[in-house]
C-alpha positions in Angstrom: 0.5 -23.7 -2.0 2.8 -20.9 -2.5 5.7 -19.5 -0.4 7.2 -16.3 0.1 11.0 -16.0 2.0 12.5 -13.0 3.9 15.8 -12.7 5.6 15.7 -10.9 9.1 18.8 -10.1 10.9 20.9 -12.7 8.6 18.3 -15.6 9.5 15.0 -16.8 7.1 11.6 -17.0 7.9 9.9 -18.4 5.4 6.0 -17.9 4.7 3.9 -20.7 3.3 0.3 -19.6 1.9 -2.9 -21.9 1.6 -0.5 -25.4 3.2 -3.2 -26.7 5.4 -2.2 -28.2 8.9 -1.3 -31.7 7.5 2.2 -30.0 5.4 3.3 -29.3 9.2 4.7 -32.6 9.4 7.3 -31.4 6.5 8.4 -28.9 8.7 9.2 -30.2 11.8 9.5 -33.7 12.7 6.6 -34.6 15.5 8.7 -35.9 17.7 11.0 -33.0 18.0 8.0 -30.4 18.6 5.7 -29.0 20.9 2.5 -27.3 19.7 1.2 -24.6 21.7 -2.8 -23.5 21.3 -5.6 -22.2 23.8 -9.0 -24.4 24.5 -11.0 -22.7 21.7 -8.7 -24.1 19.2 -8.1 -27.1 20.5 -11.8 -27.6 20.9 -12.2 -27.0 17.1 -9.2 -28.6 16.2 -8.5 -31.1 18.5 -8.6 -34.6 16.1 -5.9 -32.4 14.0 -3.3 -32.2 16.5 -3.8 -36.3 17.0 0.2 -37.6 17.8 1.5 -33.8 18.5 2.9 -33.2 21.8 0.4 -30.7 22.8 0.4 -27.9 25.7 -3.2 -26.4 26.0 -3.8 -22.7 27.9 -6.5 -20.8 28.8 -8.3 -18.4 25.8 -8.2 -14.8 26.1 -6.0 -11.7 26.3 -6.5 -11.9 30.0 -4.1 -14.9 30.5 -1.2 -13.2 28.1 0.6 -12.9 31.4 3.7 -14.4 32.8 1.6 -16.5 34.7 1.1 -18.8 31.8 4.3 -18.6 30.4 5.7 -20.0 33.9 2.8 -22.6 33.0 4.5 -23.4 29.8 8.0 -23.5 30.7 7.0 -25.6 33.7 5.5 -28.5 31.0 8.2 -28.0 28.8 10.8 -29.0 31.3 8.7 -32.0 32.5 8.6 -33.2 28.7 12.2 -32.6 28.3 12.2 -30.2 25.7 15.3 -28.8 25.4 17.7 -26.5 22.5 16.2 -28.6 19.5 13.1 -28.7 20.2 10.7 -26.8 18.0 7.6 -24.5 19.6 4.8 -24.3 17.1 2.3 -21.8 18.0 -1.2 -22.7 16.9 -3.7 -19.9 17.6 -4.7 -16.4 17.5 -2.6 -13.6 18.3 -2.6 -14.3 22.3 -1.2 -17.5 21.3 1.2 -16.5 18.6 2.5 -14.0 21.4 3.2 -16.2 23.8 5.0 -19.1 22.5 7.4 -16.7 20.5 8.3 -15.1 24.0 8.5 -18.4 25.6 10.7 -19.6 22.6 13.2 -16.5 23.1 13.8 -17.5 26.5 13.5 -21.2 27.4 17.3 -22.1 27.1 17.7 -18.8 25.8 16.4 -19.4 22.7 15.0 -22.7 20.7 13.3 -23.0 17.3 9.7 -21.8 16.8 7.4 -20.9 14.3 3.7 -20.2 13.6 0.1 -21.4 12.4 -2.0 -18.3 12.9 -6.0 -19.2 13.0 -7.4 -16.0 13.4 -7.5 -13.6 10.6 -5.9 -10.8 12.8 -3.1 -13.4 13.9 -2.3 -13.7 10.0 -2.5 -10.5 9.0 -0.4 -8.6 11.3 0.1 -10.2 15.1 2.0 -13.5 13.9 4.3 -11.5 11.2 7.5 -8.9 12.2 8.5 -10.9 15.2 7.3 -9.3 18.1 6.6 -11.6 21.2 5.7 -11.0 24.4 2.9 -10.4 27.2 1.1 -7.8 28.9 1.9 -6.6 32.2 -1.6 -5.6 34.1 -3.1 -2.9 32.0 0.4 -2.4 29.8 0.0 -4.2 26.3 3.1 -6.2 25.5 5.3 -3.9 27.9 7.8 -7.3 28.5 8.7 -9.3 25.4 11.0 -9.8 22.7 11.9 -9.2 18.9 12.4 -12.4 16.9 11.8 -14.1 14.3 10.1 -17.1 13.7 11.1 -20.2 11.6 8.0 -20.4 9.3 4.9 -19.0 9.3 1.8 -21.8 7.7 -1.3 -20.7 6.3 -4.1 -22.8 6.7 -7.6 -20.5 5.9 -9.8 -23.8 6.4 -9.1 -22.6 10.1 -10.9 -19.5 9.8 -14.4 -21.5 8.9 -14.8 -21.9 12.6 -14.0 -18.0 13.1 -17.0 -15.9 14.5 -17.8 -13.0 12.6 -16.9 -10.4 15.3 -13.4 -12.4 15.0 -13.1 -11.5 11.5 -14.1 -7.8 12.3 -11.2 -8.2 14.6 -9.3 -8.7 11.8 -9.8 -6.3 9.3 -8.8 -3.3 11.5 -4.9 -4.3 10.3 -6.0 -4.9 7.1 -7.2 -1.0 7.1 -4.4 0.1 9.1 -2.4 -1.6 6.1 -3.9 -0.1 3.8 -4.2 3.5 5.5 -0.5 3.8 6.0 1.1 2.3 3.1 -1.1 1.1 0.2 -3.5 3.6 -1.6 -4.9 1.1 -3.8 -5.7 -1.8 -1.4 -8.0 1.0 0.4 -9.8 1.6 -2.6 -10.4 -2.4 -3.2 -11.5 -2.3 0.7 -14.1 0.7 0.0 -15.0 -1.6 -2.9 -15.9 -4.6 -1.3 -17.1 -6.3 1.6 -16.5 -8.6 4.9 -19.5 -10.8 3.4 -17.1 -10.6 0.0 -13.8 -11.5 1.4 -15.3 -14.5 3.4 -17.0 -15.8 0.2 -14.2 -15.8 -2.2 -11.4 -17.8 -1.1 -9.4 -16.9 -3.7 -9.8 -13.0 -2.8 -9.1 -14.0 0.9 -6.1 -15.4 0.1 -5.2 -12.4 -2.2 -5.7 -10.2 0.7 -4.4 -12.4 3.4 -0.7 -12.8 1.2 -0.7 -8.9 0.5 -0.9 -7.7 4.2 1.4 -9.8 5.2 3.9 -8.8 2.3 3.0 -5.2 3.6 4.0 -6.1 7.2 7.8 -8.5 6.3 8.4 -5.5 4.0 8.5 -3.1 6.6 9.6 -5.3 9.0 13.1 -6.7 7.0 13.8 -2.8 6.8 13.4 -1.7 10.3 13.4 -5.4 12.2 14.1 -2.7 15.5 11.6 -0.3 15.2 14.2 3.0 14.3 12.1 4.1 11.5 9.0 3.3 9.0 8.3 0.2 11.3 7.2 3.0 13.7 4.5 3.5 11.1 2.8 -0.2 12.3 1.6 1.8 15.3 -0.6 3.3 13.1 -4.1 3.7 16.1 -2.4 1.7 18.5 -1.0 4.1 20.8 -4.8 5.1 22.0 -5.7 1.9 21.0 -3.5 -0.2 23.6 -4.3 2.1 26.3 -8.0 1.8 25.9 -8.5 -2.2 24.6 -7.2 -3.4 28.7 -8.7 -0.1 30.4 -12.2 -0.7 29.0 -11.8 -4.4 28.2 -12.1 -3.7 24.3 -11.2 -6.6 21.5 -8.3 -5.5 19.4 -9.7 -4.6 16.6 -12.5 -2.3 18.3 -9.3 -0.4 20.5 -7.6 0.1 17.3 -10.2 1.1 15.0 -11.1 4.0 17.8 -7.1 4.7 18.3 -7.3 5.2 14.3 -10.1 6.9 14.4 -8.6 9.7 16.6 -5.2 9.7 14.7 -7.2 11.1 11.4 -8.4 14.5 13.4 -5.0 15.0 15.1 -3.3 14.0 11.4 -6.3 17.0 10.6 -5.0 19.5 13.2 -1.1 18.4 12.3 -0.4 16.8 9.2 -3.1 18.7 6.9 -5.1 15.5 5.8 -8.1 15.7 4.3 -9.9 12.5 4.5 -10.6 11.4 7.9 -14.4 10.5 6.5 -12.7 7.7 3.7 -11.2 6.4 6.8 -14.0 6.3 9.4 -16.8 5.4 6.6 -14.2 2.3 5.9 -14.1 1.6 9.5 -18.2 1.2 10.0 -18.3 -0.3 6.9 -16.0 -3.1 7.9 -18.5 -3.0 11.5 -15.7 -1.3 13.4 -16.5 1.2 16.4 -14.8 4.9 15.6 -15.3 6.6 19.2 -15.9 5.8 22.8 -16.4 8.2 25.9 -13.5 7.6 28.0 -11.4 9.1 31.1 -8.5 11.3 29.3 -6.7 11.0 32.7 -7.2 7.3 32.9 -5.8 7.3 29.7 -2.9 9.1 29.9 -1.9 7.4 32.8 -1.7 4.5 31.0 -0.3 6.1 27.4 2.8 7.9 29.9 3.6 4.1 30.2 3.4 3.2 26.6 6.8 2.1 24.7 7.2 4.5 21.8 7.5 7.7 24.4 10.6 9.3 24.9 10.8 11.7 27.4 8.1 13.9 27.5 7.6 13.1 23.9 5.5 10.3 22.0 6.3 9.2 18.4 2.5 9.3 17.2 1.4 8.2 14.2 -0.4 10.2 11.4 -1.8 10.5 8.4 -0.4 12.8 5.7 -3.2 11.2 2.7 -4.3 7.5 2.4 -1.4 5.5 1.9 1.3 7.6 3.6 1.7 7.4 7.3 4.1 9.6 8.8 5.9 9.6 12.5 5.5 13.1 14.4 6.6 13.7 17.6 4.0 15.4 19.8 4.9 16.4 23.4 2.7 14.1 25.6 0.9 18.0 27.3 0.1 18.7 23.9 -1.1 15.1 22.8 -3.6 15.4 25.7 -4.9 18.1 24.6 -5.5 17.0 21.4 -7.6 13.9 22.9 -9.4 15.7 25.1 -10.7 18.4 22.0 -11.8 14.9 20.5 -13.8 13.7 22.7 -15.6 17.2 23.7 -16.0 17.4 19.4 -18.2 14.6 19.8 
């Protein structure tokens, strides 16, 4: 095992790589925690949480809504948890989502931190310290910014992961690698999924370098001012199309990126939208989708990184350099609907 430490706003969150479940217990003492995970990972996981205070919730994006986190504070009162008590969340990014939101505001704030069991919860939707829930078809429109405790890294967890889970995934990894790091592209173009699930070792390689990309950014802009914009990186097409047409994550995101390379075409001059969407397909990620530009921009007039009439939108300038540009929102639908009628 190996760890890694950052310091966000003047507190540490500190990152332990390959610890399986079992180095929990050095972390927390049992009796002072509550672990929170959805059915499918207690179902897989279940004899491994044996003498944990456990709350279970339903799986699925669709119950990341305050309705379960009224669920949760509800159990957590009846258990008696109170300011020392530690929330561990144990799960995919739904789950990882949650229990940092609920830990921000139960008592106004108590202890938490993470075991992410999904490869897109480790890579990206567990790290930076973003919390929160959706509000009908707006993605993560209430939550909060903070930090958790620890973060543990148990890839034994991922044996259990379905393949389209792992697909999931590797959208942030290319995201990543599209906006800030040239040469883990080229080792992406290089390989495989079938590779990466093979090697351990290479998982783990890839696994501790994502998430280095993500605190890295993150400890510089914990509040989103500047290159932590760059993190958005196909999500602002992305999050209005994965609730709209009932998308995974990683298929919404992979489409949203998709669309970013021909507007980054039309406004940043980049030249290699095909590198991207070959990656993409490679990886078995979707790279276009009819949809409703109305619909759409309904939903994207909505979206959190507008200002005004104006939406910070992010774009490629080459592989390995995002950059923010504001487009006027007119002009942004435009832009989709030229997309879709390319196609």
């Amino acid at each position: 095992m190996n760890k890694v430490q950052y310091t966000f706003s003047g507190k540490p969150t500190t990152f332990y790589f390959d610890a399986g479940l079992s180095y929990l217990e050095k972390l927390v003492e049992k009796g002072r925690a509550v672990i929170i995970t959805d059915e499918n990972v207690f179902r897989e996981q279940g004899k491994k949480f044996a003498g944990w205070n456990t709350i279970v919730i339903r799986a699925g994006e669709e119950f990341k809504v305050q309705a379960t986190v009224d669920s949760i504070i509800d159990q957590l009162i009846a258990r008696g948890a109170d300011r020392k008590t530690c929330l561990i969340g144990v799960g995919g990014g739904v789950v990882t989502d949650i229990s940092g939101y609920v830990a921000a505001i139960y008592m106004r704030g108590i202890p938490f931190g993470f075991v992410p069991t999904s490869l897109l919860a480790m890579v990206d939707a567990s790290v930076g310290g973003k919390n929160g829930i959706d509000a009908g078809l707006y993605k993560n429109l209430i939550g909060t910014i903070r930090q958790p405790d620890f973060l543990l890294y148990d890839t034994a967890m991922l044996k259990s992961l379905p393949k389209e889970e792992w697909i999931n995934g590797f959208a942030e990894i290319i995201k990543h690698a599209s906006i800030r790091d040239a040469s883990l592209f080229r080792a992406l173009e290089k390989n495989s999924l079938r590779t990466y699930r093979q090697d351990k070792a290479m998982l783990l390689r890839l696994i501790r370098r994502n998430v280095l990309i993500k605190a890295t950014i993150v400890k510089k802009d914990e509040f989103e001012q500047g290159d932590r914009r760059l993190l958005n990186f196909g999500h602002t097409l992305g999050h209005a199309i994965e609730n709209l047409y009932e998308l995974s994550h990683g298929q919404a995101i992979s489409i949203g990126m998709a669309a970013a390379c021909m507007i980054s075409e039309e406004l940043a001059g980049f030249t290699e939208s095909n590198r991207v969407i070959t990656t993409l397909k490679k990886y078995g990620l979707p790279t276009q989708a009819d949809f409703d530009t109305q619909q759409v921009m309904k939903v994207l007039r909505m979206d959190k990184k507008k200002v005004r009439d104006d939406m910070n939108y992010v774009l490629l300038k080459k592989i390995g350099q995002g950059v923010v540009r504001v487009i006027p929102v007119s002009e942004l639908e435009k832009l989709l609907q030229s997309i879709i009628t390319a196609r």
